[in-house]
N, C-alpha and C positions, 0 to 999 in steps of 0.2 A: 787652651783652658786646662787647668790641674784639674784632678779628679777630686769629686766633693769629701769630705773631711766628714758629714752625717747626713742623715737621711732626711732632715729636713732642709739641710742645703742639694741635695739632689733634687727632689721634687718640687722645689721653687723652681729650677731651672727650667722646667719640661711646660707644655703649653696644659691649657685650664683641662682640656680634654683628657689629653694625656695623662697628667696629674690626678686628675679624678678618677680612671681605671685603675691606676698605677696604685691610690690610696684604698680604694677599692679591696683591692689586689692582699696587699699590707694587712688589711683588718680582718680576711676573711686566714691570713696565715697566723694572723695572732690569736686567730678566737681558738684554732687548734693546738697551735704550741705556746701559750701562756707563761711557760716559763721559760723561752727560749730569748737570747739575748739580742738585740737589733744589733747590726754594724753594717757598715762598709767596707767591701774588700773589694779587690781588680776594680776599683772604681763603679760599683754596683751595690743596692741595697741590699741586705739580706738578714738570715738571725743565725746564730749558732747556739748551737744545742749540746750539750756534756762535751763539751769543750771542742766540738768539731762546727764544723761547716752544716748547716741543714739545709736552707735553699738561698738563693739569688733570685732577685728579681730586677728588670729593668724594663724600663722604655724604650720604643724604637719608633720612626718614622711613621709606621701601619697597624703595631701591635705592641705589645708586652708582652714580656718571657719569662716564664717560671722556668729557673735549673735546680736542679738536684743536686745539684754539687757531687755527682757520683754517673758515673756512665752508663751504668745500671739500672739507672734512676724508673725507668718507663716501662725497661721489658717486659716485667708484669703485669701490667695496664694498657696493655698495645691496643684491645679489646673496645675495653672503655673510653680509648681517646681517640678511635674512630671519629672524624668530622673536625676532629683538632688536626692541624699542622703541627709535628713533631719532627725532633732529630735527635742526635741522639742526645739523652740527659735532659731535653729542654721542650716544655708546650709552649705554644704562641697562642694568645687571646688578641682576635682583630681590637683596638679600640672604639672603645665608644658601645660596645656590646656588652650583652649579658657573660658575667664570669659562671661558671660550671660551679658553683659555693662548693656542692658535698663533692666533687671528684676532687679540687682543690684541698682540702680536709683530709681527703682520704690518701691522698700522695704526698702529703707536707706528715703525717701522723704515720705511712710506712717508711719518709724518711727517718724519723723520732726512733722507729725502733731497730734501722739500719746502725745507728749513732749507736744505741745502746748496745747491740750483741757487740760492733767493733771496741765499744769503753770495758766490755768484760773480759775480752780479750785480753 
């Protein structure tokens, strides 16, 4: 199977469940970065923001994966994300559960300003 071309052909492929955390997922990253751009890249949904990479998101077997698109992404948040499954750059939300909405918001909005100090650079 090729890797989807948009994000509405990802998310069709994935099962109802899936797909409903995954969109989930999606709205609570757009309520925070609103002007950030949707795409696909490595074959995963995501947005970019002042012309960089902001996060990834995809579907797995047992959960979904917010990345950061940055390796750094978490160490701040190590605290906060107690009770999450992390590694490095990336949280896992089991499926079918409740999403963390404000720590979502709050890691997607200090990627937002990771983008900016590197576009002033």
């Amino acid at each position: 199977m090729s890797a989807p071309k948009d994000v509405a052909v990802y998310l069709a492929a994935l099962t109802k469940e899936r797909r409903a955390t995954l969109e989930k997922l999606r709205k609570i990253i757009k309520s925070a970065a609103p002007n950030a751009e949707e795409v696909v890249s490595y074959g995963m949904p995501g947005f970019r923001y002042g012309g960089r990479m902001l996060v990834y998101y995809a579907a797995w077997k047992n959960h979904c994966s917010l990345y950061g698109a940055s390796g750094t992404f978490l160490d701040k948040y190590k605290g906060e994300l107690k009770g999450h499954k992390i590694s490095k750059g990336t949280i896992q939300f089991p499926i079918g559960e409740p999403l963390p909405v404000a720590l979502v918001k709050k890691l997607v909005k200090a990627r937002m300003v990771e983008n900016e100090k590197k576009a002033k650079k």
